[in-house]
C-alpha positions as a LaTeX table, in Angstrom:
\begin{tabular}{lrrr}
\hline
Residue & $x$ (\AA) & $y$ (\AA) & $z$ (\AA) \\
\hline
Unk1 & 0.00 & 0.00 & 0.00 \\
Unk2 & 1.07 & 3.40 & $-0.83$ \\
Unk3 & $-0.59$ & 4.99 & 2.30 \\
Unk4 & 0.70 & 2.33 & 4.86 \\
Unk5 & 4.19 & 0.74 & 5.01 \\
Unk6 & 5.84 & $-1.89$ & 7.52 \\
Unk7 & 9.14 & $-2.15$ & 9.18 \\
Unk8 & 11.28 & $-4.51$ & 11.01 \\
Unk9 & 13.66 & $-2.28$ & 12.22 \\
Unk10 & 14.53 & 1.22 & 12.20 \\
Unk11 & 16.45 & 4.45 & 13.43 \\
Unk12 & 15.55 & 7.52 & 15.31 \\
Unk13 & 16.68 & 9.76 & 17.89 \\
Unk14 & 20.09 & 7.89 & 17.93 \\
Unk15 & 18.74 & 4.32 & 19.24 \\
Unk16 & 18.30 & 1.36 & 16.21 \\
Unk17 & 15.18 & $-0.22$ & 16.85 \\
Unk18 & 14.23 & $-3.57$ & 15.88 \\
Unk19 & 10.88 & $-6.07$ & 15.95 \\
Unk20 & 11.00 & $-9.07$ & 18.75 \\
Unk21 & 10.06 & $-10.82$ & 15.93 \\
Unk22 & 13.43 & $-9.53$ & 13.79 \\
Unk23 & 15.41 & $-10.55$ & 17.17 \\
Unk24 & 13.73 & $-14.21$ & 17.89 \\
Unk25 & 16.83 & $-15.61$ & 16.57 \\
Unk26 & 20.08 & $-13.33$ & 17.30 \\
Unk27 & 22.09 & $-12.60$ & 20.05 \\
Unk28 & 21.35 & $-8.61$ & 20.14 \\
Unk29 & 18.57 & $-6.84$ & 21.84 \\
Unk30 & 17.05 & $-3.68$ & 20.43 \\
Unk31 & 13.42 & $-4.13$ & 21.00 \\
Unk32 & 12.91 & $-2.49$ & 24.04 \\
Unk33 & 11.19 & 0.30 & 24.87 \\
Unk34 & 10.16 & 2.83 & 27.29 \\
Unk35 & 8.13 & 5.36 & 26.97 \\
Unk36 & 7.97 & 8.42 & 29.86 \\
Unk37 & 4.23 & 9.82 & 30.34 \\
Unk38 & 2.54 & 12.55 & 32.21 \\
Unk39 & $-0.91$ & 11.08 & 33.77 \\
Unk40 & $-3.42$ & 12.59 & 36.11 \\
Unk41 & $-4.40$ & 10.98 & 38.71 \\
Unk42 & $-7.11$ & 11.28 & 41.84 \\
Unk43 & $-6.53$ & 9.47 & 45.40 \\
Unk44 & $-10.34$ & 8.66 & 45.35 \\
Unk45 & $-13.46$ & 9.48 & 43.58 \\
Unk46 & $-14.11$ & 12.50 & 45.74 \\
Unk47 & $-11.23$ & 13.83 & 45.22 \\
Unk48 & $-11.25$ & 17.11 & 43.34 \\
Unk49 & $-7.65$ & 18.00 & 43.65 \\
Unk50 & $-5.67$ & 15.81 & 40.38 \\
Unk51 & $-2.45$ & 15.45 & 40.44 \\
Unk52 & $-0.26$ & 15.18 & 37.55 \\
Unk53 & 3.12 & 13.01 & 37.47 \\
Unk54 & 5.29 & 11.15 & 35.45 \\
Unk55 & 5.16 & 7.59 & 34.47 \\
Unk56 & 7.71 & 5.33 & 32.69 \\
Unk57 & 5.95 & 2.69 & 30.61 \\
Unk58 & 8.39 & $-0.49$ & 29.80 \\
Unk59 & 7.71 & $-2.13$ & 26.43 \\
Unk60 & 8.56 & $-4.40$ & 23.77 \\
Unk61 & 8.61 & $-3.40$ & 20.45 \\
Unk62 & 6.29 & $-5.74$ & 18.10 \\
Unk63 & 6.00 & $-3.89$ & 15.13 \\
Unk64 & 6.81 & $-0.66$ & 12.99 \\
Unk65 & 4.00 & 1.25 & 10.86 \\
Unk66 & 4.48 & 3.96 & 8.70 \\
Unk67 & 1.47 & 6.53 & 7.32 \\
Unk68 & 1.98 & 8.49 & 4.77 \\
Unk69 & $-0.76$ & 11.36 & 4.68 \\
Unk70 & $-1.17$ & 11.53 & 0.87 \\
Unk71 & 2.47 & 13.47 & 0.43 \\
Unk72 & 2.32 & 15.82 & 2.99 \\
Unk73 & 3.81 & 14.30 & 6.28 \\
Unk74 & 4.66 & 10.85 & 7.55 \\
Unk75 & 3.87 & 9.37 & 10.89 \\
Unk76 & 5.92 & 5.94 & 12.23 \\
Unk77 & 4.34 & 4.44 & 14.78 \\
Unk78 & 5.62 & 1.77 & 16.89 \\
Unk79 & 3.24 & $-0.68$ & 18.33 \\
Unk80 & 4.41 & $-2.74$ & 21.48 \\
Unk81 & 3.62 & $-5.45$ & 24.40 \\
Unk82 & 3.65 & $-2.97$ & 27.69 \\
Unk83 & 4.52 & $-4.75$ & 31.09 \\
Unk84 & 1.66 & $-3.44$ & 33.40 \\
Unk85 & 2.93 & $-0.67$ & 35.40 \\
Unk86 & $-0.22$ & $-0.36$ & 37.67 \\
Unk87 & 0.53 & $-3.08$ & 39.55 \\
Unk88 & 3.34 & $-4.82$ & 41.53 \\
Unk89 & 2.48 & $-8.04$ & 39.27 \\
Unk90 & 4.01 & $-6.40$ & 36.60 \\
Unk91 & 6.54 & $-4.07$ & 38.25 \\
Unk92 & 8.87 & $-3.82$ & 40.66 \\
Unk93 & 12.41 & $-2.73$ & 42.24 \\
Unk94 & 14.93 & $-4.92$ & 43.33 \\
Unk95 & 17.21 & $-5.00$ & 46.73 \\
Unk96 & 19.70 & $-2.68$ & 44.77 \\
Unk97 & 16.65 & $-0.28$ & 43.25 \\
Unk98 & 16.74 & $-1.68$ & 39.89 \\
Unk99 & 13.51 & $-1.12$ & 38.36 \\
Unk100 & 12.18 & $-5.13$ & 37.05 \\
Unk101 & 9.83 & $-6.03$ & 34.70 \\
Unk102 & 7.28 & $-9.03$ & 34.23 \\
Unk103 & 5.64 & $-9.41$ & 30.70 \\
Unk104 & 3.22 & $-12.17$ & 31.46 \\
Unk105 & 0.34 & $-9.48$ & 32.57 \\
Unk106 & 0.40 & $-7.01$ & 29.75 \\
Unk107 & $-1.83$ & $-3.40$ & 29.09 \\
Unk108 & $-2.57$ & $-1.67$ & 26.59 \\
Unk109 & $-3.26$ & $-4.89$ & 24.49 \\
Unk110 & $-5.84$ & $-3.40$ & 21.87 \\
Unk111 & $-8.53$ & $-5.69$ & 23.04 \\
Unk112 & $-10.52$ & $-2.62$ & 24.44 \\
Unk113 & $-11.52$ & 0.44 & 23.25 \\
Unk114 & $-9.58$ & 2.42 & 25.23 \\
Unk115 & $-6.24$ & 0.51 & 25.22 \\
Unk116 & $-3.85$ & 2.02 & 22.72 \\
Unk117 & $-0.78$ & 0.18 & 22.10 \\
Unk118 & 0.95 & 2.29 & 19.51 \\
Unk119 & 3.25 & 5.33 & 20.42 \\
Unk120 & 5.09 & 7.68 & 18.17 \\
Unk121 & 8.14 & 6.44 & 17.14 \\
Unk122 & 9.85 & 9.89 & 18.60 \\
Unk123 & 8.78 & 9.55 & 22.02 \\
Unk124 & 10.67 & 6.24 & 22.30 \\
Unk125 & 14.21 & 5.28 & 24.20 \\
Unk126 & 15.73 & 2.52 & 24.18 \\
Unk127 & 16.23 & 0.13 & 27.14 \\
Unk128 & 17.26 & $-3.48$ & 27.53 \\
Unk129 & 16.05 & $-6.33$ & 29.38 \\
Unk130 & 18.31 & $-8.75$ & 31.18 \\
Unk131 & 16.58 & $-12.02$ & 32.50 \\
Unk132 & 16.83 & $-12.30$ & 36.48 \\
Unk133 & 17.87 & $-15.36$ & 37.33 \\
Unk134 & 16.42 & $-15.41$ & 40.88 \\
Unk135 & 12.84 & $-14.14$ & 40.05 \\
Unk136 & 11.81 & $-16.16$ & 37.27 \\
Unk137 & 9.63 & $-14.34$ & 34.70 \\
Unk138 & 11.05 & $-10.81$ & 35.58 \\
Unk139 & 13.45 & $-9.05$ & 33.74 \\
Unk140 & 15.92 & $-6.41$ & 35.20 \\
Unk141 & 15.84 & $-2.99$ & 33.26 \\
Unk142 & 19.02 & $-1.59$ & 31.65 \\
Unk143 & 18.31 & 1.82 & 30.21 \\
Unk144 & 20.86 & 2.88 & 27.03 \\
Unk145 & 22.02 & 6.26 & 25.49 \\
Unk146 & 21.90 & 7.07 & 21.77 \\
\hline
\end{tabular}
């Protein structure tokens, strides 16, 4: 399609990004992600004082879409599978205050309407994930500079 093209990997803002798909058979890692967001939150529903803060969503990268708006601007998207950051089940810091992930619970997962699971590809970083071998199931996060 003119309008829509896919990617396995790709470049921007100094990281090289690639698929987990791409990566299911080397030795390199370049499919993580994380992605910092502001949120609003409330400490109950009486509350009428929000507050805003910062919130560092740990991903990995599943695929790469491109639009193309008819000549006039592209958009790349990157679509992932986001560890759930709500909860400790997904998670966590470790005796040393490494921040851990777990991937088995994932949000964001497109199955609802309000899930969104894409991001633009310019709000990305690049992080990497090295398995704990004590905690099975969680993975340690590395972060990385362009």
């Amino acid at each position: 399609m003119r309008i829509l093209k896919r990617y396995s990997g790709f470049i921007i803002n100094g990281f090289r990004f690639h698929t987990k798909y791409r990566e299911r058979l080397r030795r390199t890692q370049n499919c993580g992600l994380i992605v910092n967001s502001s949120i609003t939150s409330y400490a109950s529903a009486r509350d009428s004082n929000p507050v805003e803060g910062n919130v560092d969503f740990y991903g990995l990268l599943t695929d790469i879409i491109e639009l193309d708006y008819y000549g006039k601007w592209k958009v790349v998207l990157f679509r992932g599978d986001w560890a759930d950051v709500n909860t400790t089940r997904g998670i966590k810091n470790d005796q040393f205050g490494f921040t851990m992930v777990n991937f088995s619970r994932l949000i964001h997962t497109g199955e609802q309407l309000i899930d969104e699971p894409y991001v633009f590809s310019s709000q990305v970083k690049q992080v990497f994930y090295s398995k704990d071998l004590i905690d099975e199931g969680w993975y340690v996060v590395l972060r990385n500079n362009p």
